[in-house]
ZALUMMI-510559 format. One record per atom (N, C-alpha, C, O): residue number from 1; atom name; x, z, y. Coordinates in nm, 3 decimals. Atoms other than C-alpha are relative to their C-alpha. Last residue first. Layout:
% residues N
NUM	CA	X	Z	Y
...
//
This chain:
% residues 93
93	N	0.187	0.035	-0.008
93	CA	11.669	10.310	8.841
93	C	0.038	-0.132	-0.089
93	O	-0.050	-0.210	-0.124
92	N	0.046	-0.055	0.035
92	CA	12.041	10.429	8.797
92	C	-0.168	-0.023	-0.038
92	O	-0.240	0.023	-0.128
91	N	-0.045	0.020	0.128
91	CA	12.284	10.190	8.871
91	C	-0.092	0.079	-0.102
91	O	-0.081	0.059	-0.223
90	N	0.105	0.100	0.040
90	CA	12.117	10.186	9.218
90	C	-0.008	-0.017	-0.145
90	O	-0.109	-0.061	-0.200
89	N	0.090	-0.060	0.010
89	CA	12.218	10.572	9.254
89	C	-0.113	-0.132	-0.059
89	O	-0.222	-0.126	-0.116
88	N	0.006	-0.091	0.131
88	CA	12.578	10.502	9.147
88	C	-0.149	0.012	0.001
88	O	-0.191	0.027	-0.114
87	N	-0.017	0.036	0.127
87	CA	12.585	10.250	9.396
87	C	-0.017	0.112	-0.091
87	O	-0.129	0.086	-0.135
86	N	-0.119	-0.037	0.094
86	CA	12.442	10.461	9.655
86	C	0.037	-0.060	-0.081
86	O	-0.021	-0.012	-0.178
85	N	-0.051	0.128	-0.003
85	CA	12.123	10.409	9.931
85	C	0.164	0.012	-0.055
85	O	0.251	0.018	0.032
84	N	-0.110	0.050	-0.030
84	CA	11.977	10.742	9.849
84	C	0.070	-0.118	-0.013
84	O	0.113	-0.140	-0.126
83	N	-0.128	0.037	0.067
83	CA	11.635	10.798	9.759
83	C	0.109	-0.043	0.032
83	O	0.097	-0.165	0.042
82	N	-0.099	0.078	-0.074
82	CA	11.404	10.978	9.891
82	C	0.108	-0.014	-0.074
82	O	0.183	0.067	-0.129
81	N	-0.166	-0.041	0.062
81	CA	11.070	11.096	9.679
81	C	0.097	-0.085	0.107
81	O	0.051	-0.187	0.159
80	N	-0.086	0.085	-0.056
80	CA	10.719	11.053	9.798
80	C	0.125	0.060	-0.039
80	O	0.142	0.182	-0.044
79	N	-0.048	-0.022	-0.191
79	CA	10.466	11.300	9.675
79	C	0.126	-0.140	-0.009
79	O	0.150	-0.196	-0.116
78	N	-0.120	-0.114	-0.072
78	CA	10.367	11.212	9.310
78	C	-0.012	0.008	0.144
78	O	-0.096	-0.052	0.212
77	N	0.083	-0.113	0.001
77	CA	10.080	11.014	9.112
77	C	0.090	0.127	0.021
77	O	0.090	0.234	-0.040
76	N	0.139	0.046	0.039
76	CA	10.155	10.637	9.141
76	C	-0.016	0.166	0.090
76	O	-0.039	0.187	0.209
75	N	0.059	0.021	0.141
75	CA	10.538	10.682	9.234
75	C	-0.147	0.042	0.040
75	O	-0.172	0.104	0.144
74	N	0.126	-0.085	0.038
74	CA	10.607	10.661	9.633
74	C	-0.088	-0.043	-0.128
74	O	-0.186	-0.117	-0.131
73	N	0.081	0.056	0.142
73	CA	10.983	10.570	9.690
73	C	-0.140	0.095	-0.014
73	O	-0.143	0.218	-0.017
72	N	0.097	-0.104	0.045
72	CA	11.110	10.593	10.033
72	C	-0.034	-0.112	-0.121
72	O	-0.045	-0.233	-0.139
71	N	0.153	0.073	0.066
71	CA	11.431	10.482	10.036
71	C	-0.083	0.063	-0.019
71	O	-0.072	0.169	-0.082
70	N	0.074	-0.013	0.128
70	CA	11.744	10.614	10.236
70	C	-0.104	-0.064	-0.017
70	O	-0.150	-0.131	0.076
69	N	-0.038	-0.143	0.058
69	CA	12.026	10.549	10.485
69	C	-0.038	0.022	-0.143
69	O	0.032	0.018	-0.244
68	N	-0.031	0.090	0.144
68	CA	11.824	10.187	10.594
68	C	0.102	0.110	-0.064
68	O	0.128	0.063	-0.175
67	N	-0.124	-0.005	-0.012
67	CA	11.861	10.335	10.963
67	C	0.080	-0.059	-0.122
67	O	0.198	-0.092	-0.138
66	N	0.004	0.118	-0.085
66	CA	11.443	10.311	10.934
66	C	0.178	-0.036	0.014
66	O	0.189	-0.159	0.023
65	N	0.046	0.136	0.120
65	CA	11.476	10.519	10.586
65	C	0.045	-0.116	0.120
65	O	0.124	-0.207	0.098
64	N	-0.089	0.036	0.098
64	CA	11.716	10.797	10.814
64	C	-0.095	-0.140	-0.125
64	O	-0.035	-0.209	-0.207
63	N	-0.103	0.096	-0.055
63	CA	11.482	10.805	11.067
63	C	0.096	-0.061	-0.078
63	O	0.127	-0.180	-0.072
62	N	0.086	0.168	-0.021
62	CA	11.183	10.840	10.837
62	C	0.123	-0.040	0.072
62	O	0.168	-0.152	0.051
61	N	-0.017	0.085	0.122
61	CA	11.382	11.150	10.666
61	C	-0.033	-0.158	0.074
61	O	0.023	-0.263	0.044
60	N	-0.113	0.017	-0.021
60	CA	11.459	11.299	11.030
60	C	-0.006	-0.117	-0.137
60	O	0.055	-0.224	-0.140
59	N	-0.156	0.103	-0.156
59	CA	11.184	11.299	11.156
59	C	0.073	-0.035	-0.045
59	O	0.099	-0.150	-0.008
58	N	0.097	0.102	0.025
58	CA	10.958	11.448	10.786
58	C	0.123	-0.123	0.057
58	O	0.199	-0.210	0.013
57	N	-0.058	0.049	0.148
57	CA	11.243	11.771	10.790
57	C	-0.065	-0.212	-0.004
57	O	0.010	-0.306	-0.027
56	N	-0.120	0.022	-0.007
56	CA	11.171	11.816	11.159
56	C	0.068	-0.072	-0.117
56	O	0.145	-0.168	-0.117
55	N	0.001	0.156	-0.074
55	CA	10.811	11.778	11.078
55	C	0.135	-0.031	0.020
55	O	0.167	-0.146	-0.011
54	N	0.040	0.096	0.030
54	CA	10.842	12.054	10.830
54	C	0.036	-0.147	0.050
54	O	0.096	-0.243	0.000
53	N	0.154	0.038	0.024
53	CA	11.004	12.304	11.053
53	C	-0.023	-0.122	-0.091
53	O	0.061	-0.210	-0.071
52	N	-0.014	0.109	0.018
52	CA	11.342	12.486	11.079
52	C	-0.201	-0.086	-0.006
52	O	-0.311	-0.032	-0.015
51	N	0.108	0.073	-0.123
51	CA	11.315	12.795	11.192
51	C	-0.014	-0.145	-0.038
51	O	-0.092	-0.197	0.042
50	N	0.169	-0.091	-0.001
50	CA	11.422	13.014	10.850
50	C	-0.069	-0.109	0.121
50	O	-0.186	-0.146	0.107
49	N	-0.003	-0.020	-0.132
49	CA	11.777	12.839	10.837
49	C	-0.187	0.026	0.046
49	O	-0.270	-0.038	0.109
48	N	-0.106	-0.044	-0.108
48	CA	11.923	12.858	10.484
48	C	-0.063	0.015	0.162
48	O	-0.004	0.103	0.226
47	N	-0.043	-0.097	0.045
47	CA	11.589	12.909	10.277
47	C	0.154	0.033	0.081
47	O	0.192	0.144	0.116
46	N	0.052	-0.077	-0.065
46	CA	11.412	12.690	10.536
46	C	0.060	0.138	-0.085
46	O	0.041	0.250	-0.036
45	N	-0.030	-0.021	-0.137
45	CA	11.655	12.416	10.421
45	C	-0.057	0.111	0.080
45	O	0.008	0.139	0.181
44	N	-0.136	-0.039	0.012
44	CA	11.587	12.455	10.055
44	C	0.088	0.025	0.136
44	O	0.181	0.105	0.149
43	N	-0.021	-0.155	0.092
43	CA	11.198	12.467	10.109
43	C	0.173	0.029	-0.014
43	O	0.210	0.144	0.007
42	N	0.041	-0.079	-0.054
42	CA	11.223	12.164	10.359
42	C	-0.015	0.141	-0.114
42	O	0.059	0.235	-0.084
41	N	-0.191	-0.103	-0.120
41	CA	11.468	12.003	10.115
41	C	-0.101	0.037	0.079
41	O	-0.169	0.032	-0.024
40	N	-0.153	-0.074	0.034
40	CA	11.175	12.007	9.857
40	C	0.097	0.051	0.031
40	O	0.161	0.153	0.007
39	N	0.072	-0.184	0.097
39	CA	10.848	11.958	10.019
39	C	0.122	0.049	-0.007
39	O	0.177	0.131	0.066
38	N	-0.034	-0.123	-0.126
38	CA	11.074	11.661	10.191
38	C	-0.055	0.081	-0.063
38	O	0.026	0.142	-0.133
37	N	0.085	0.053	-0.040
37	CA	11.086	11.516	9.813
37	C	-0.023	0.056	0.147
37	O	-0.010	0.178	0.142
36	N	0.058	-0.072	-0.029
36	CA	11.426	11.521	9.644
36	C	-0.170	-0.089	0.080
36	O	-0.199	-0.208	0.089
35	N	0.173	0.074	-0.060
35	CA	11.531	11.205	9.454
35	C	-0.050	0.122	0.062
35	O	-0.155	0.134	-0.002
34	N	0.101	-0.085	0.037
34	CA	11.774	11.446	9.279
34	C	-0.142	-0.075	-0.006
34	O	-0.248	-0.068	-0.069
33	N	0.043	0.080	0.061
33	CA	12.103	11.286	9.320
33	C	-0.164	0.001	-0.107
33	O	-0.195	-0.043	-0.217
32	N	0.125	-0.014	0.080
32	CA	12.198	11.455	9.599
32	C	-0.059	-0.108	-0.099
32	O	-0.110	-0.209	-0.052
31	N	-0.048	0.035	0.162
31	CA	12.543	11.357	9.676
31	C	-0.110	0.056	-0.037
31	O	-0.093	0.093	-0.153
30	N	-0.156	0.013	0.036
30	CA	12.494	11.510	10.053
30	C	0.039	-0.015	-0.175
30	O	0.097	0.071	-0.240
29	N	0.079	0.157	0.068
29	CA	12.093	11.520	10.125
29	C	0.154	-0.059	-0.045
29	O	0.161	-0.174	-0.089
28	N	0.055	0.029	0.125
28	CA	12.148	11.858	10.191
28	C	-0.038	-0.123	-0.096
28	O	-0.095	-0.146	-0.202
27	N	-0.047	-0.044	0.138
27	CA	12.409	11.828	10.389
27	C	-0.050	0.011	-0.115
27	O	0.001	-0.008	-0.225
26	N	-0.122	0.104	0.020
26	CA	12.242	11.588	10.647
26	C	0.049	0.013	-0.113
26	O	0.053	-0.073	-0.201
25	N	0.013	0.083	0.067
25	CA	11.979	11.832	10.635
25	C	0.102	-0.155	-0.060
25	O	0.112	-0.229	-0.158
24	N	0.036	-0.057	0.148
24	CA	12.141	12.080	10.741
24	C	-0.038	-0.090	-0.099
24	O	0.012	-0.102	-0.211
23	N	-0.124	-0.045	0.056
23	CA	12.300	11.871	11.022
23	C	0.038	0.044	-0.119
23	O	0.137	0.024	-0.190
22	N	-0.011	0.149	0.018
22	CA	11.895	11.751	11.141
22	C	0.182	0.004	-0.097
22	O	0.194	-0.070	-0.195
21	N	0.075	0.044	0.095
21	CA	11.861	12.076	11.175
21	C	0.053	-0.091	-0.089
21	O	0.108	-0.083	-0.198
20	N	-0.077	-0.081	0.076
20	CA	12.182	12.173	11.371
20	C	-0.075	0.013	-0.125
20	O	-0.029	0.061	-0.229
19	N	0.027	-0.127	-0.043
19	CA	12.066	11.904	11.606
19	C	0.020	0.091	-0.140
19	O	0.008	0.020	-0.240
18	N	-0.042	-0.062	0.139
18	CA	12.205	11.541	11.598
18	C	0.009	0.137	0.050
18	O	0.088	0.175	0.136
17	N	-0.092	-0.157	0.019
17	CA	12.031	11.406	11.873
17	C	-0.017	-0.011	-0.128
17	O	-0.100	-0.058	-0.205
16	N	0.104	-0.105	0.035
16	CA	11.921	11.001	11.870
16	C	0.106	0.149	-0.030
16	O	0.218	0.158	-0.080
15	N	0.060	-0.048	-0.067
15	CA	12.062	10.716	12.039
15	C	-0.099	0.114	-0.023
15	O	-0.203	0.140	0.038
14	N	0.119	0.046	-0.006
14	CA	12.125	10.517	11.770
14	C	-0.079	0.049	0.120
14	O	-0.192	0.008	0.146
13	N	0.017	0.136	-0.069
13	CA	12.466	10.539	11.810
13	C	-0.122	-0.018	0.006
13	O	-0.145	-0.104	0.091
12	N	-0.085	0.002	-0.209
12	CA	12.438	10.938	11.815
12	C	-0.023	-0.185	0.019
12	O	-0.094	-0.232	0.109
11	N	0.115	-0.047	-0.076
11	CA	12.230	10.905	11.465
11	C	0.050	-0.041	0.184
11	O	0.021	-0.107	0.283
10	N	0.063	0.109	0.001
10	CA	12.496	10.693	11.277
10	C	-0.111	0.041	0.073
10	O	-0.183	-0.053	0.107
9	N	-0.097	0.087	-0.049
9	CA	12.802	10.960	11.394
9	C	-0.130	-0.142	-0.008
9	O	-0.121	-0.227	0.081
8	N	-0.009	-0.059	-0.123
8	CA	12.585	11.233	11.245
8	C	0.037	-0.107	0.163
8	O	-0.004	-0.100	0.279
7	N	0.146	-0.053	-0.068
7	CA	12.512	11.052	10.981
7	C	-0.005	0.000	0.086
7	O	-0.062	-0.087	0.151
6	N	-0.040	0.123	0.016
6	CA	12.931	10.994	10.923
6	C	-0.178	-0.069	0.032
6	O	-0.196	-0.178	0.088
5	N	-0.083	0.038	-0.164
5	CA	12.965	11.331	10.974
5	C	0.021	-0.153	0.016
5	O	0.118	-0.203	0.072
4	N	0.098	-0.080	-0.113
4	CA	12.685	11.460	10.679
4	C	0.054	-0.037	0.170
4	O	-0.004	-0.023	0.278
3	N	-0.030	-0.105	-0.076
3	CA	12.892	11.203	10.515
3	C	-0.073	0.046	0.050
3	O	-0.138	-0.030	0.121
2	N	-0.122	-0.082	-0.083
2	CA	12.719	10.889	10.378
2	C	-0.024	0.113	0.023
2	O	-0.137	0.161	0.023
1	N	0.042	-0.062	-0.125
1	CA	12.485	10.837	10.083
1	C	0.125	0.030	0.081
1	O	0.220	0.096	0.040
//
C-alpha cells in the first residue's frame, strides 16, 4: 500500500479532494495487514474523528479499488474485506 502522501498525491491527479477524512483513512489503511472491512476502519476512524461518516469511509474505499490501490474481496459468508495491493500481501493469500 502507498503512503498516506503518496494517496493523497494519487487522489489530487485524479481529480478528487483529499479531505482530512479521506487522510485518516489513508493512515489507517497504512501497512494494514488486517484485510479490514469498512465496518472496521469506520469504527477506528470514528474513534479518532467522531464526524466522520460511513459513506465517507465506503467513497473513499471504492475510489481507492477503482485507482487499483486496493481489492475488494467478498468471502462466501462475510462483509467485504480490502485488501492491499502489496507484495508481502500477495505472498500471503
Amino acid at each position: 500500500m502507498k503512503s498516506p502522501t503518496e494517496l493523497a498525491e494519487a487522489f489530487r491527479a485524479q481529480g478528487l479532494k483529499v479531505t482530512p477524512q479521506r487522510q485518516l483513512l489513508f493512515a489507517l489503511l497504512e501497512d494494514n495487514t488486517s484485510h479490514p472491512t469498512a465496518d472496521g476502519l469506520y469504527a477506528r476512524a470514528s474513534a479518532q474523528m467522531p464526524g466522520i461518516s460511513l459513506r465517507t469511509v465506503y467513497t473513499t474505499l471504492t475510489d481507492l479499488v477503482d485507482m487499483g490501490e486496493l481489492q475488494a474481496v467478498a468471502p462466501r459468508s462475510a462483509s467485504i474485506v480490502f485488501h492491499g495491493t502489496c507484495a508481502t500481501c500477495a505472498a500471503t493469500d
